[in-house]
LOSEBA-356239 format. One record per residue (C-alpha): z, x, y. Coordinates in steps of 0.2 Angstrom, whole numbers, padded with zeros to 4 digits, always signed. Example, Ala and Ser with C-alpha at 12.3 -4.5 7.8 and 13.67 -1.06 7.14 Angstrom:
BEGIN
+0039+0062-0022;+0036+0068-0005;
//
This chain:
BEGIN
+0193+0073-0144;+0194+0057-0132;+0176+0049-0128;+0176+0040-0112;+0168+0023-0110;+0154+0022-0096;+0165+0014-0083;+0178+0027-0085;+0167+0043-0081;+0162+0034-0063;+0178+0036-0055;+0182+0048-0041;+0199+0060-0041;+0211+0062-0027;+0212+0083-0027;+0223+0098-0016;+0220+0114-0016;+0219+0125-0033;+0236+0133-0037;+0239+0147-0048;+0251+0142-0061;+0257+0152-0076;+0257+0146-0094;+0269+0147-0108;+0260+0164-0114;+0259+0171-0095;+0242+0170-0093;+0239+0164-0074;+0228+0153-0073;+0222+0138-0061;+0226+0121-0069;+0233+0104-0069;+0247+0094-0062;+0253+0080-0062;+0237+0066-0058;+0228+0080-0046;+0218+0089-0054;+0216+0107-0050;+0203+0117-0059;+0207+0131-0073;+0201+0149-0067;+0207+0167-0067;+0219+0171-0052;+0204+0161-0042;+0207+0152-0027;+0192+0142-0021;+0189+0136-0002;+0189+0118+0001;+0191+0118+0018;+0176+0120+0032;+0159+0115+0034;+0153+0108+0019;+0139+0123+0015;+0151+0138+0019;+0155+0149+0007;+0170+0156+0005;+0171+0177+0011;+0180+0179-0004;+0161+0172-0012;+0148+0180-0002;+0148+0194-0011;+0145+0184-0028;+0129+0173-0017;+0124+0191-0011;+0123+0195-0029;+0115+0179-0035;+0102+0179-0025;+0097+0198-0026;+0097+0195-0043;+0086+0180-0042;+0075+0189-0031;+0072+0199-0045;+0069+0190-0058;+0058+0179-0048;+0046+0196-0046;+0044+0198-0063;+0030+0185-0069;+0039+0180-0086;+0022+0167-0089;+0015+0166-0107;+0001+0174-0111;-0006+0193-0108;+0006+0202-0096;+0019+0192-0100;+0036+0200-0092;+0051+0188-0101;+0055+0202-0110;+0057+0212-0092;+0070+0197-0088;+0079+0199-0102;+0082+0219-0096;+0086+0213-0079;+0100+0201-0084;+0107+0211-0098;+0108+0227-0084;+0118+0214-0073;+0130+0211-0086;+0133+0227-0094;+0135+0232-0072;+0147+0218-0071;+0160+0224-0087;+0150+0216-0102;+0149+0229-0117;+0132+0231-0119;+0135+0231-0139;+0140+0211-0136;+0122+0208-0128;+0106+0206-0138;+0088+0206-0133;+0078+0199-0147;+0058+0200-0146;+0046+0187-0152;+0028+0186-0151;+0026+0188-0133;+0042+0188-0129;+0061+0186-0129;+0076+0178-0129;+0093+0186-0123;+0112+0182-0133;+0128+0188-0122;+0145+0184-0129;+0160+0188-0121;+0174+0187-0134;+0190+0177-0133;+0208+0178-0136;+0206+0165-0149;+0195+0168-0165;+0197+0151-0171;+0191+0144-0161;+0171+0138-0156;+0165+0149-0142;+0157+0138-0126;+0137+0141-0124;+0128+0144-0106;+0109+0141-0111;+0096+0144-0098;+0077+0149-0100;+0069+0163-0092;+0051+0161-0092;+0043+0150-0079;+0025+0142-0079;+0010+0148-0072;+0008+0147-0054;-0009+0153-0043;-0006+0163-0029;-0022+0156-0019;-0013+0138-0021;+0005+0144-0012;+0007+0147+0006;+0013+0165+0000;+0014+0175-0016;+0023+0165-0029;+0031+0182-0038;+0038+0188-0024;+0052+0180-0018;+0056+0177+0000;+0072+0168+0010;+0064+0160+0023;+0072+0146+0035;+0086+0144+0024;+0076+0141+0008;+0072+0155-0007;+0055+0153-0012;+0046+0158-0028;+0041+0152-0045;+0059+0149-0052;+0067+0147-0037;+0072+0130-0044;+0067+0131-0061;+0076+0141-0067;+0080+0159-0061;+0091+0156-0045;+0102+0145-0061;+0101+0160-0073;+0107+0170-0059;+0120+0160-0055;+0128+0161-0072;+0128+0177-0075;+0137+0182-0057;+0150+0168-0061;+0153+0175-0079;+0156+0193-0071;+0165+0187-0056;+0178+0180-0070;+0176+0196-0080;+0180+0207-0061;+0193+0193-0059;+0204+0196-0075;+0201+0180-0085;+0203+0178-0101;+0196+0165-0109;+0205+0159-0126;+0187+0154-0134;+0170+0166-0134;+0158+0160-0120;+0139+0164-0126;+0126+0167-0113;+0108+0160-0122;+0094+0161-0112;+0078+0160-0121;+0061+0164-0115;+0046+0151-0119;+0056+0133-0114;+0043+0130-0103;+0029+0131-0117;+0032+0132-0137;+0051+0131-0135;+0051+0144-0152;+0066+0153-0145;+0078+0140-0141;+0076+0132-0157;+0080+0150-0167;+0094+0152-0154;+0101+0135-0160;+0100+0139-0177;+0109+0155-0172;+0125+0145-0163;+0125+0131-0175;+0144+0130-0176;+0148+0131-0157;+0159+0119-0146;+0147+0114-0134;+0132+0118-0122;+0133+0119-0104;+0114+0119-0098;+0110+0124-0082;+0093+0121-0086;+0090+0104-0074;+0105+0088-0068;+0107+0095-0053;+0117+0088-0036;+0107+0080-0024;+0108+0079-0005;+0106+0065+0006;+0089+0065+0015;+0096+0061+0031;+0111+0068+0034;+0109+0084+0023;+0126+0081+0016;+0127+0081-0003;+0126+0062-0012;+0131+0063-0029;+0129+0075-0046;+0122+0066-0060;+0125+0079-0075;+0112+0074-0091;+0121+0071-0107;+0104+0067-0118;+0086+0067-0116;+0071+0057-0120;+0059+0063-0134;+0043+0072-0131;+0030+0067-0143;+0010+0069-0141;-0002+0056-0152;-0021+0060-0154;-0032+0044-0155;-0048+0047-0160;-0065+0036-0162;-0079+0042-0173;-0096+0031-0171;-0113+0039-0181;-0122+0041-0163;-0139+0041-0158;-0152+0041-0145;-0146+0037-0127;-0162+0027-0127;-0157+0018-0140;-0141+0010-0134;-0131-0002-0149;-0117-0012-0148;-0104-0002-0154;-0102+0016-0144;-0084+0026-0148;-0082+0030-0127;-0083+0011-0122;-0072+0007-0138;-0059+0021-0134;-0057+0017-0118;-0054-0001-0125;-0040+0005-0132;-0033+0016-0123;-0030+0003-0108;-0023-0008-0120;-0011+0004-0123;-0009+0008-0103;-0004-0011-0103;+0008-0011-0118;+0026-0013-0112;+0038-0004-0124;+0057-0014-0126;+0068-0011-0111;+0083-0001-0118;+0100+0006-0110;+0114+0014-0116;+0132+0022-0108;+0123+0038-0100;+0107+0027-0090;+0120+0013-0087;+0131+0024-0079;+0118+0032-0070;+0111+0015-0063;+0129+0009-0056;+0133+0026-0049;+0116+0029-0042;+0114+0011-0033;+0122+0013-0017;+0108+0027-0012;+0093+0015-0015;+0086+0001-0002;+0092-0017-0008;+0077-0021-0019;+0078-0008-0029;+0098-0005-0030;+0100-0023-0033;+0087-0019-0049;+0099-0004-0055;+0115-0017-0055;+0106-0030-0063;+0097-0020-0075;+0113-0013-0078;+0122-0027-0081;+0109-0033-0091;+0093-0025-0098;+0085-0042-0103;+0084-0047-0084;+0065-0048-0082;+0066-0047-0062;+0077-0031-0063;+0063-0026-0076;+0047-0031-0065;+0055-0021-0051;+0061-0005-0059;+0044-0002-0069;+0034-0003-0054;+0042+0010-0046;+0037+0030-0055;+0055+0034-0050;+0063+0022-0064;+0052+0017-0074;+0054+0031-0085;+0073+0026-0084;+0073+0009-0093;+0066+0013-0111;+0052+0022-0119;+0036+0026-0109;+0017+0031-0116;+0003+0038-0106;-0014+0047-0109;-0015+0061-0103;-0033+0069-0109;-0050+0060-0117;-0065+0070-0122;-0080+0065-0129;-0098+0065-0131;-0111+0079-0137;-0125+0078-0124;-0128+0070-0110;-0145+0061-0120;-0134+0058-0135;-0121+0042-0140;-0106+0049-0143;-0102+0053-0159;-0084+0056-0157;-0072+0053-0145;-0053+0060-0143;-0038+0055-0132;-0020+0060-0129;-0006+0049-0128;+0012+0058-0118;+0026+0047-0125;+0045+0051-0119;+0057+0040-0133;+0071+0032-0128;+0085+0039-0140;+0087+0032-0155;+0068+0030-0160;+0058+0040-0172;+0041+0045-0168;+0032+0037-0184;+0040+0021-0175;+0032+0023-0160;+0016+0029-0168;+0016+0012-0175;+0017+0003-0161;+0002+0011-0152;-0007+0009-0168;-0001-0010-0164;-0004-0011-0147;-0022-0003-0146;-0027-0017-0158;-0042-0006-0167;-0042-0002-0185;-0058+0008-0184;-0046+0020-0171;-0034+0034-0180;-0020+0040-0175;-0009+0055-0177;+0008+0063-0171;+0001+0080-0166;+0017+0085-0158;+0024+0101-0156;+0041+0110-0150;+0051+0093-0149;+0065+0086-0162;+0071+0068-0160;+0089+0071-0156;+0104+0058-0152;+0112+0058-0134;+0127+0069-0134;+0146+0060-0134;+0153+0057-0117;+0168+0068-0122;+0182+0063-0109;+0187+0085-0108;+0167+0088-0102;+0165+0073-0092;+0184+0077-0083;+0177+0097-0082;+0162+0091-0072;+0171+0077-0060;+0186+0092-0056;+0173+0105-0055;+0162+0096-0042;+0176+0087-0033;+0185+0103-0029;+0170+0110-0016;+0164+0091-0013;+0179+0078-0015;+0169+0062-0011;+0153+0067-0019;+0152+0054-0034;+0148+0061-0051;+0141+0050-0065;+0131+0052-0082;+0113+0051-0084;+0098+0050-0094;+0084+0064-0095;+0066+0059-0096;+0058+0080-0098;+0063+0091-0113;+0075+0105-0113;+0083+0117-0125;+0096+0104-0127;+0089+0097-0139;+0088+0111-0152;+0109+0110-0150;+0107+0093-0154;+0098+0094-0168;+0110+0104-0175;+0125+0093-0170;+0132+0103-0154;+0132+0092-0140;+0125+0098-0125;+0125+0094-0105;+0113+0100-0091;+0123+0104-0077;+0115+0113-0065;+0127+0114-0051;+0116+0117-0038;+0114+0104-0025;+0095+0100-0017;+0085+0086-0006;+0074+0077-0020;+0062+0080-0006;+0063+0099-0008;+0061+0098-0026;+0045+0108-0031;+0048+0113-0047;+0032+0115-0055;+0025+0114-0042;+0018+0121-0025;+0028+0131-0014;+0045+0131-0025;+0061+0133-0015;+0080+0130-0016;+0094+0130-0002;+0100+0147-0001;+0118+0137+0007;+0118+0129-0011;+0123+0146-0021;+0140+0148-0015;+0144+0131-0020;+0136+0131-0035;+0146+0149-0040;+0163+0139-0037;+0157+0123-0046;+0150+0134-0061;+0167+0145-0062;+0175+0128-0062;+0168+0122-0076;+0169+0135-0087;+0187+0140-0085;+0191+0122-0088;+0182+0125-0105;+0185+0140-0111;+0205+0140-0107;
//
């Protein structure tokens, strides 16, 4: 296994159009010559030629698919809680595999609590070796009808956009997957290694399933996760910018602080009341500054991602990147919400309670501190430097975290990082494609723990203004899906062959 330095993985490759080429065992495949690099597929030939947003005719019946699937799946509100209809998914997709040439004796549906997470394997020609993991999640969160300009949990294609709650995050991407595993499948590929489909179903809240799924696929190669890192396309020109894939994330971590005082009458003020003391110490904390940090994947993502930024702040990203002591670069980064998340760890509070009655001094008084590490840090370390920041021994704190691991930031293996550039160079040659840093949790991190690297690659491409995931009115380009079918295929076949 070759790991590539950051430098190396920033580079664009001169491409032609995919060739089907026959191996030494006759399997026909799409592969590489010479210094072009032509992607790895079963007897598939991929357009590169025309608008930038056209699919292929060969592909509109796999986007046809992916979206009516997605459609689907979006109608089925898969939220925690009573009514909760992950498990329903979980029918849905498996249906679609077993339709598309998957024996359904190779797919599992597994309830838990609420419910369910969904295993898929398609078996490979070689045994020996790790089979390749396709993790997604399938349960969204919550969304209120009144709130959306229409009905979140039915999904609608309206002026080019299909709207819903998992539009973005994460059903269209589930979808996806699945249509290119059985357009491979309907195609005659073979691939020499298993290729596992893991989609579980509470990532968006206790993250119980993705950590059993984990365990379950301890010893595989790697983990493609279309869960997040997608393209992104210029605001302007509406022609797609760059891919920035995520090789590791950030740790989640939540810290109670709590102030106890023996109270009294509101009549009766005294020098020492646990609301005016917390909030002491909480905006000591708000003005703490955790150590800038930077390593390969947010160095690469600062040089590549530069050139789309106005001067200030590109001229930040080189200098930061460059060097990540440079206290302009710093000054400027953290006062933008866009980066400051970027350049190290970052604390916030999030919730405060307190108070008995409204005649009463308060007694005791509770507040919440978010936290995303910086890799490399455990929690009890940053747990101390709150405790240090905050500057109150009558204050306790505790790590009260729950569903999150600290894991390391995944290798930047050169055969993943060439899979990704080929993969999104063969539908956009001059779209630049660099590593990066993620500041959210995923289901990543359960692999990690267990020492399988993983990489979010969803390879849909959107505006970051149309970017609602979570949020109101959640949409995605519907002239993304057939793109993101031929970049998907591409990865895989590169590594699985």
């Amino acid at each position: 296994m070759q790991l590539l330095p950051f430098d190396q993985s920033l580079g664009l490759f001169p491409l032609s159009l995919s060739n089907i080429i026959r191996s030494e065992n006759g399997d026909e495949f799409i592969g590489r010559k010479t210094s072009k690099c032509l992607f790895v597929g079963a007897a598939l030939v991929f357009s590169m030629a025309g608008h930038a947003w056209a699919a292929s005719a060969g592909d509109r019946q796999a986007v046809e698919a992916s979206l009516a699937l997605a459609e689907k799946a979006i109608a089925l509100r898969s939220v925690v809680g009573p009514g909760n209809q992950t498990p329903q998914v979980a029918q849905l997709f498996r249906d679609a595999l077993v339709a598309g040439g998957f024996s359904a004796s190779d797919i599992a549906i597994t309830p838990y609590r609420d419910t369910a997470y969904l295993i898929a394997r398609w078996p490979g020609r070689d045994p020996s070796l790790k089979p390749l993991v396709i993790s997604g999640h399938m349960d969204v969160v919550e969304a209120k009808a009144e709130d959306w300009t229409h009905d979140p949990f039915t999904a609608k294609i309206e002026k080019g956009f299909l709207l819903g709650r998992g539009a973005t995050d994460m059903k269209l991407d589930d979808a996806i997957a699945i249509e290119t595993l059985v357009g491979l499948k309907r195609a005659g590929y073979r691939p020499r290694r298993d290729i596992i489909i893991a989609f579980s179903g509470d990532e968006e809240t206790a993250m119980a399933t993705g950590a059993i799924i984990a365990e379950k696929l301890a010893g595989a190669e790697l983990v493609l996760n279309v869960d997040g890192a997608n393209g992104v396309i210029d605001e302007k020109t509406g022609t797609p910018d760059y891919f920035a894939w995520e090789g590791g994330e950030k740790t989640y971590a939540d810290y109670r602080l709590v102030v106890t005082n023996p109270g009294g009458h509101s009549s009766e003020p005294r020098p020492l009341n646990a609301i005016a003391e917390m909030a002491e110490d909480i905006l000591r904390i708000q003005h703490y500054r955790f150590r800038p940090e930077i390593n390969d994947l947010s160095r690469g993502y600062f040089l590549g991602a530069a050139q789309w930024e106005a001067a200030p702040i590109a001229a930040a990203m080189r200098a930061f990147a460059a060097e990540p002591t440079d206290e302009a670069a710093i000054e400027t980064l953290s006062a933008d919400p866009s980066f400051v998340g970027r350049i190290g760890t970052t604390c916030v509070v999030t919730e405060i309670n307190g108070g008995h009655a409204l005649n009463a001094l308060p007694q005791r008084v509770t507040a919440n501190v978010n936290c995303r590490i910086f890799p490399g840090h455990p929690r009890a370390e940053i747990l101390g430097e709150l405790k240090q920041a905050a500057a109150d021994p009558a204050m306790t704190i505790t790590d009260v975290t729950e569903g999150s691991v600290e894991t390391p930031a995944s290798p930047m293996r050169a055969d993943v990082v060439g899979a990704i550039e080929h993969a999104v160079h063969g539908v956009y040659p001059r779209v630049a494609v660099f590593p990066s840093l993620g500041s959210g949790a995923s289901d990543s991190m359960w692999f990690r723990s267990h020492g399988v690297p993983s990489y979010a690659v969803s390879p849909l491409f959107i505006r970051n203004s149309d970017s609602f995931m979570h949020g109101l009115n959640e949409r995605t380009p519907v002239a993304s899906v057939g793109p993101a079918l031929d970049i998907l295929t591409a990865m895989v076949t590169e590594l699985s062959h």
